[in-house]
Backbone as CSV, one residue per row, in Angstrom:
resi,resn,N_x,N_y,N_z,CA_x,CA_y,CA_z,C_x,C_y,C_z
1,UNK,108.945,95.067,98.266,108.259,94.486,97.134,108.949,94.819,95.830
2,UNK,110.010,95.134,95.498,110.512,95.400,94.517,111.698,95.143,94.483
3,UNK,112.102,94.242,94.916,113.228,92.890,94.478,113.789,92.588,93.207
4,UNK,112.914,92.825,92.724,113.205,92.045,91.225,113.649,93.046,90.400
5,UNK,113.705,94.535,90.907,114.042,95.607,89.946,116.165,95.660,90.281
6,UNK,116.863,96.288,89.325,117.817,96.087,89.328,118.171,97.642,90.458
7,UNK,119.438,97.691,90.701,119.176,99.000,92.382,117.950,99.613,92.177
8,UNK,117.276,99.056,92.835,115.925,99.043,93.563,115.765,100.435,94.189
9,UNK,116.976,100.313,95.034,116.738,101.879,95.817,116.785,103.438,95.395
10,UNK,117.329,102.714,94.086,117.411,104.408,93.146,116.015,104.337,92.476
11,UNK,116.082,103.087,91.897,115.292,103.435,90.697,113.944,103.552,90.975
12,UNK,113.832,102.669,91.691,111.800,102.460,92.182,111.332,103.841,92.763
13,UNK,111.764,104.461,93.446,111.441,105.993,93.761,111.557,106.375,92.697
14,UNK,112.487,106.718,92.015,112.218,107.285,90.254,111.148,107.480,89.819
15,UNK,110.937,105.878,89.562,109.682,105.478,88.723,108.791,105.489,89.486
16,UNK,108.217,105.360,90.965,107.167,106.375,91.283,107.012,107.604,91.283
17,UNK,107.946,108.521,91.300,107.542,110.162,91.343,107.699,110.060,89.894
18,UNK,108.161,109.508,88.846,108.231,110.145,87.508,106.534,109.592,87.198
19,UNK,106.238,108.554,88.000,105.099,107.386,87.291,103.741,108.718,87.523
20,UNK,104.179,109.056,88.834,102.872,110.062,89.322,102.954,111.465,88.335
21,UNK,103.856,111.603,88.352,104.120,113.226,87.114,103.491,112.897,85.778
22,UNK,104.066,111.805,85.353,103.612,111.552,84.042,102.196,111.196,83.771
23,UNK,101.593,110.387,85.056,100.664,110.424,84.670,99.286,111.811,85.296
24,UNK,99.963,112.566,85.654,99.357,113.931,86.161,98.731,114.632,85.220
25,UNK,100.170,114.613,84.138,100.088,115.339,82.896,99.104,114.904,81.737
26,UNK,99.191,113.756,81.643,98.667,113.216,80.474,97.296,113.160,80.982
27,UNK,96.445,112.570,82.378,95.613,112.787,82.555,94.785,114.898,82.864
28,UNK,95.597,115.986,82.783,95.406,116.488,82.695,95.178,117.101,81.257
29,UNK,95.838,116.654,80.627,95.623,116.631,79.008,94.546,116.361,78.171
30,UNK,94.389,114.997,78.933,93.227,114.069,78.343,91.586,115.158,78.785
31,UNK,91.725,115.684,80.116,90.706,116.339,80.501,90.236,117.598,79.897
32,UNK,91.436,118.131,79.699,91.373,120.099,78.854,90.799,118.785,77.256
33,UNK,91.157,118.258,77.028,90.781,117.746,75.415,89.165,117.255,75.373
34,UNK,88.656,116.261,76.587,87.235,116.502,76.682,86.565,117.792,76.987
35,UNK,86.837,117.751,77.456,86.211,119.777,77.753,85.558,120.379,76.834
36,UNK,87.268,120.228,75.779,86.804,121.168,74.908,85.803,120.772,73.374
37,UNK,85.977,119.015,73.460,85.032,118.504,72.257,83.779,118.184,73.172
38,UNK,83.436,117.944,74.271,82.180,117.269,74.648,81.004,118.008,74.260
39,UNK,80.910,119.159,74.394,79.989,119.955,73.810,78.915,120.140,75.105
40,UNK,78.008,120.702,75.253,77.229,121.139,76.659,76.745,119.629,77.250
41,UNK,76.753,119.871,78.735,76.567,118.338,79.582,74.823,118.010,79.765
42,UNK,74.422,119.023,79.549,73.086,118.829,79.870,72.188,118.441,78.360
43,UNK,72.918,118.459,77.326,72.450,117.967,75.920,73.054,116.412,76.182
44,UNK,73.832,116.263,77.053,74.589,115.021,76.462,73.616,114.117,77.735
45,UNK,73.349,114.718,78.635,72.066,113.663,80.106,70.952,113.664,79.462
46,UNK,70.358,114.770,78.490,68.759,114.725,78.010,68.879,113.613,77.223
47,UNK,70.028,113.343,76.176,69.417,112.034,75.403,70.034,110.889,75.806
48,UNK,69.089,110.120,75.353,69.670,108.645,76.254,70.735,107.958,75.768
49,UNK,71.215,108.449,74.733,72.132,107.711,74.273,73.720,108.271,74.918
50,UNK,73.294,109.821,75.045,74.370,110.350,75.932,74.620,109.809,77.689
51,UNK,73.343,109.831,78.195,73.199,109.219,79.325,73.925,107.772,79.415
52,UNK,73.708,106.679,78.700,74.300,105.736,78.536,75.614,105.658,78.147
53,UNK,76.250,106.555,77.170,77.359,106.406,76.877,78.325,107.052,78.309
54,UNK,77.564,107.984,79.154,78.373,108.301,80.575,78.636,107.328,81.276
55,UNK,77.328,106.493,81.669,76.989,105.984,83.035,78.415,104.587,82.226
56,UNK,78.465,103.720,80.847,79.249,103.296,79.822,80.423,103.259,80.476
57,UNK,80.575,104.750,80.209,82.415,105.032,80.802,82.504,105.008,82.177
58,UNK,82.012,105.373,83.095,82.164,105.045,84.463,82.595,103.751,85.133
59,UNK,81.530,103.126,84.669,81.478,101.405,84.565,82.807,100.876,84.099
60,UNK,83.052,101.059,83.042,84.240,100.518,82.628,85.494,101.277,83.351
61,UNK,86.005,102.099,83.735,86.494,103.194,84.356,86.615,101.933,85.454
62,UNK,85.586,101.694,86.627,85.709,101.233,87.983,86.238,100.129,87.147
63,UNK,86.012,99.185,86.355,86.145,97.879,86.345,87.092,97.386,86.271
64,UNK,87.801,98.314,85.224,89.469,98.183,84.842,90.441,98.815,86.554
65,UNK,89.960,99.361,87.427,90.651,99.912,88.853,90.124,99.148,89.421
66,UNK,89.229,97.957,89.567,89.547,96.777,90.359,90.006,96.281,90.329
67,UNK,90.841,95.572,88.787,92.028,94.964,88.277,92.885,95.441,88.613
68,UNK,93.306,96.430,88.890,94.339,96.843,89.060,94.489,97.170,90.829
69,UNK,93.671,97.420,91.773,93.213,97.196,93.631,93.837,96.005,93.782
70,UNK,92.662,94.744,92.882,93.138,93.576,93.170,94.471,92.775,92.920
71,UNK,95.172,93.014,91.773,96.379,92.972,91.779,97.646,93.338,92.994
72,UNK,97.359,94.876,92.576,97.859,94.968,94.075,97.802,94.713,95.378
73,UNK,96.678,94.857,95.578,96.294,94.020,96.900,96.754,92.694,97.240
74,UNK,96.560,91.845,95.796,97.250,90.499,96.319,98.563,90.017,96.071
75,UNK,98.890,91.497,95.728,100.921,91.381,95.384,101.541,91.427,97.191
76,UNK,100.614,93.017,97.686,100.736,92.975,99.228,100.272,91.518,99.883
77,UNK,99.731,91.129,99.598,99.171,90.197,100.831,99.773,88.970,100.492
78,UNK,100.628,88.417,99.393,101.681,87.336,99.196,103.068,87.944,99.817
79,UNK,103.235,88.820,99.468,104.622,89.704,100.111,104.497,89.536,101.639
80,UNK,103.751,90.405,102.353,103.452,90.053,103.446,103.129,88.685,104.033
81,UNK,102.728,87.796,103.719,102.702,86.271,103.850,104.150,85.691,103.704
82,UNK,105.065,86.213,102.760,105.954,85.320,102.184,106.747,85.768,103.480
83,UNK,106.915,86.731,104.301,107.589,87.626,105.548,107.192,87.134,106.671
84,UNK,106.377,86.180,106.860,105.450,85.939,107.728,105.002,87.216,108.773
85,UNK,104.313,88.209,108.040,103.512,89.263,108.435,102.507,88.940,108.255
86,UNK,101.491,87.899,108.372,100.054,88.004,108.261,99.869,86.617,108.995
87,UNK,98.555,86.365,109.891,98.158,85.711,110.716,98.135,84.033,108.911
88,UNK,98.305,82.818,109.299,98.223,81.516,108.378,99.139,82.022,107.050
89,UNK,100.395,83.027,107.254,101.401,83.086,106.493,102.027,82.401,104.888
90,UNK,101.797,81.117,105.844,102.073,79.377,105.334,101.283,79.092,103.988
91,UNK,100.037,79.612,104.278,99.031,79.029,103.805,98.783,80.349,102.424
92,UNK,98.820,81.714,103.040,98.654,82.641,101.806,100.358,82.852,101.649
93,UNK,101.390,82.586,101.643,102.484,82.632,100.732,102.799,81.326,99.363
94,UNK,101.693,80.526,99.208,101.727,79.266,98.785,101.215,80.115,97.301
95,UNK,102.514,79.943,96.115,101.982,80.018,94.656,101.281,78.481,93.933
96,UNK,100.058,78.789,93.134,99.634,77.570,92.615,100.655,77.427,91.715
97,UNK,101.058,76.356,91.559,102.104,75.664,90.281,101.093,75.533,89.213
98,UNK,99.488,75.476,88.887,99.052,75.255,87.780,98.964,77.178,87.101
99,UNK,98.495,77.800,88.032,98.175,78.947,87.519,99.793,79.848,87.982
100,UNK,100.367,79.574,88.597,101.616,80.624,88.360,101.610,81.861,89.011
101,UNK,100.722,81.893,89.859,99.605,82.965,90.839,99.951,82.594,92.088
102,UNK,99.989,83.809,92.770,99.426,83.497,94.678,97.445,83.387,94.767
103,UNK,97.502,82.284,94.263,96.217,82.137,94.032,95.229,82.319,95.257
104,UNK,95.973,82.060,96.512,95.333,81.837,97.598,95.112,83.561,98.349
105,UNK,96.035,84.097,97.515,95.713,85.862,98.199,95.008,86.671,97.008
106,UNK,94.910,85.558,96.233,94.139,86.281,95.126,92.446,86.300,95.417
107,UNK,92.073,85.405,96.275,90.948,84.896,96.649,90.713,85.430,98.031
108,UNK,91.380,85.887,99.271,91.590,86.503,99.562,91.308,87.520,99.896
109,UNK,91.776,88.628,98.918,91.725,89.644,98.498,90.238,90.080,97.501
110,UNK,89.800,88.911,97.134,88.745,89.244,96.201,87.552,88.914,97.242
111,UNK,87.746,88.095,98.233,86.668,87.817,99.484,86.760,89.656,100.218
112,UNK,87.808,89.969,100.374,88.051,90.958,100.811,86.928,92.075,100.758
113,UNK,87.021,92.315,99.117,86.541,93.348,98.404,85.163,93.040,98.204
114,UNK,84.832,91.730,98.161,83.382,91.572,98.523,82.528,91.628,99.450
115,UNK,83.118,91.541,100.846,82.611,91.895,102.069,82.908,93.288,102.289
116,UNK,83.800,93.727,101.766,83.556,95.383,102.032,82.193,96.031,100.709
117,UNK,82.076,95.267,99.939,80.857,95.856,98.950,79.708,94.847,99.306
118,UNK,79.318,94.670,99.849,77.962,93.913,101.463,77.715,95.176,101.846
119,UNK,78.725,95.903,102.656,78.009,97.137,103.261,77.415,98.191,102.372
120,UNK,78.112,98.331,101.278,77.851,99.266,100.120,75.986,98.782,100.233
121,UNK,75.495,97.208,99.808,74.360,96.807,99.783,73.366,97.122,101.368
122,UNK,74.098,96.759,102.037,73.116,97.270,103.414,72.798,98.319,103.259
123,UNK,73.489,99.115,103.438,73.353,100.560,103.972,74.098,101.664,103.255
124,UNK,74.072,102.928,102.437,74.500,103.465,101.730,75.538,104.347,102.227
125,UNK,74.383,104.706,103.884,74.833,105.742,104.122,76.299,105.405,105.371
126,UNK,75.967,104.336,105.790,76.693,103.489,106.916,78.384,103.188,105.394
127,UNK,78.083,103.029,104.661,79.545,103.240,103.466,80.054,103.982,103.138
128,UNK,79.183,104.765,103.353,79.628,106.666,103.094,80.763,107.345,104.160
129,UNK,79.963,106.544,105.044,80.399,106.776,106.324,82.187,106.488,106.898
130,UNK,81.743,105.154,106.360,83.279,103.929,106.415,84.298,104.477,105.129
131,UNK,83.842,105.444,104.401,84.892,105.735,103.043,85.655,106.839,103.662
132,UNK,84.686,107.527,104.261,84.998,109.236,104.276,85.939,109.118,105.726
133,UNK,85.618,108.170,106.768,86.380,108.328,107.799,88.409,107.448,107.441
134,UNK,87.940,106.899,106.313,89.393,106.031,105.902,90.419,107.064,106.281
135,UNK,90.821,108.268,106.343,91.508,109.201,106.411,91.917,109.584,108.074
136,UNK,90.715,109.843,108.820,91.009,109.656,109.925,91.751,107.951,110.458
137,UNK,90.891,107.425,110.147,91.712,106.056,110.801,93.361,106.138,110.314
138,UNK,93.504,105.907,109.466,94.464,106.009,109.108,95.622,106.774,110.129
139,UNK,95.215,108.056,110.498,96.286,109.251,111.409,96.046,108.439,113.002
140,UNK,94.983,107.310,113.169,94.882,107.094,114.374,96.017,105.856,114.001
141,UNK,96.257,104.845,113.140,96.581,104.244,113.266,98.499,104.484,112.731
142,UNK,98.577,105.332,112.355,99.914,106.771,113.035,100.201,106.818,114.535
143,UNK,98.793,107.203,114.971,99.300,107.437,116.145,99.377,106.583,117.266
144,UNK,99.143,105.303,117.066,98.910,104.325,117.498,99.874,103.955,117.738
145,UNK,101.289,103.949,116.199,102.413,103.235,115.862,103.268,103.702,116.504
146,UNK,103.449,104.980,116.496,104.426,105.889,116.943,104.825,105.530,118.545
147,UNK,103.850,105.533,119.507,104.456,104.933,121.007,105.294,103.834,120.972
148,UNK,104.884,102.892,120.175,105.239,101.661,120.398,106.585,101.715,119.261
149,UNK,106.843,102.526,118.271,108.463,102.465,117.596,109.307,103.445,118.782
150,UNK,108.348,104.319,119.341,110.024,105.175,120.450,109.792,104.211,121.547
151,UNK,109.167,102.976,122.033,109.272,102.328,123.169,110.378,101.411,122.092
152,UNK,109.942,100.528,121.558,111.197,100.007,120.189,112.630,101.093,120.413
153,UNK,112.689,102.431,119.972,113.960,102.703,120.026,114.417,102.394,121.225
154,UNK,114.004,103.146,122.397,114.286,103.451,123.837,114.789,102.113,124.407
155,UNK,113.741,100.985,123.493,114.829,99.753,125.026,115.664,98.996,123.584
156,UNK,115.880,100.054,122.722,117.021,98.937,122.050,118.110,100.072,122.509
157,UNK,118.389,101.375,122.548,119.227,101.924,123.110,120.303,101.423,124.550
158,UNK,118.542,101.146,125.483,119.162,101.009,126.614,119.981,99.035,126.623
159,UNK,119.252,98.513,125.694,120.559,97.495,125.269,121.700,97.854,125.094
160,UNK,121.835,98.923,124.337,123.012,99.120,123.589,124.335,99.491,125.129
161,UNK,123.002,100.429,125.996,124.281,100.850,127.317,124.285,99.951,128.078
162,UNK,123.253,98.387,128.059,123.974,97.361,128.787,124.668,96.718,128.207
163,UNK,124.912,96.552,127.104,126.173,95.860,126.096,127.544,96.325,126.537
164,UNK,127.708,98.072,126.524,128.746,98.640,126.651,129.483,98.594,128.181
């Protein structure tokens, strides 16, 4: 996914480990600096205006990191389409010519995120559930991969000693 950067292979690692440092810092900055002006937390929940100005920033906080999920998300899922890695390829690698967008993984991706926030509405605890295990799945789906890349090495090897 990063084509368009000039040697790609130097620089894009760069600019992720510098992207993650830098922003380590500055968000650690930003935090020692509330700290130290917010003044006690339990004056700032008793009045409502403090209460509101929290619950305020939160809100806006998630809203602006969906913009930015969904973006990404539908940068992956045109990339992957454009590779034909995803089941109707054809159909989500297609940019709209009016909007200039992978409009079709933009939608997508935003169906996506809405059927995963359905369960959030069912059931609280059944989401709780599906967040906290993301971590495990994940090492299963590690370990899942792994047989099937040394069966991948093993019979491209043994090509290699029927070639020879």
């Amino acid at each position: 996914m990063s084509e368009e950067a000039r040697r790609a292979s130097g620089n894009v690692p760069l600019a992720m480990v510098l992207g993650t440092f830098i922003n380590g810092i500055l968000a650690f900055g930003f935090v020692i600096a509330v700290l130290y002006s917010m003044g006690s937390l339990e004056n700032a929940v008793e009045s409502p205006t403090g209460t509101n100005a929290l619950m305020s920033t939160g809100i806006i906080v998630r809203f602006y990191a969906l913009f930015s999920i969904l973006a990404s998300m539908t940068r992956l899922i045109w990339a992957f389409a454009r590779d034909n890695g995803l089941p109707f390829s054809r159909f989500f690698a297609k940019i709209s010519p009016t909007h200039k967008i992978p409009l079709r993984a933009l939608c997508l991706a935003t169906t996506i995120v809405l059927l995963l926030s359905l369960i959030n509405i069912a059931s609280t605890t059944l989401s709780t559930r599906l967040y906290l295990s993301s971590p495990r799945n994940v090492s299963i789906l590690y370990l899942t991969h792994y047989p099937s890349l040394l069966l991948q090495i093993h019979s491209a090897s043994l090509q290699n000693c029927a070639t020879i």
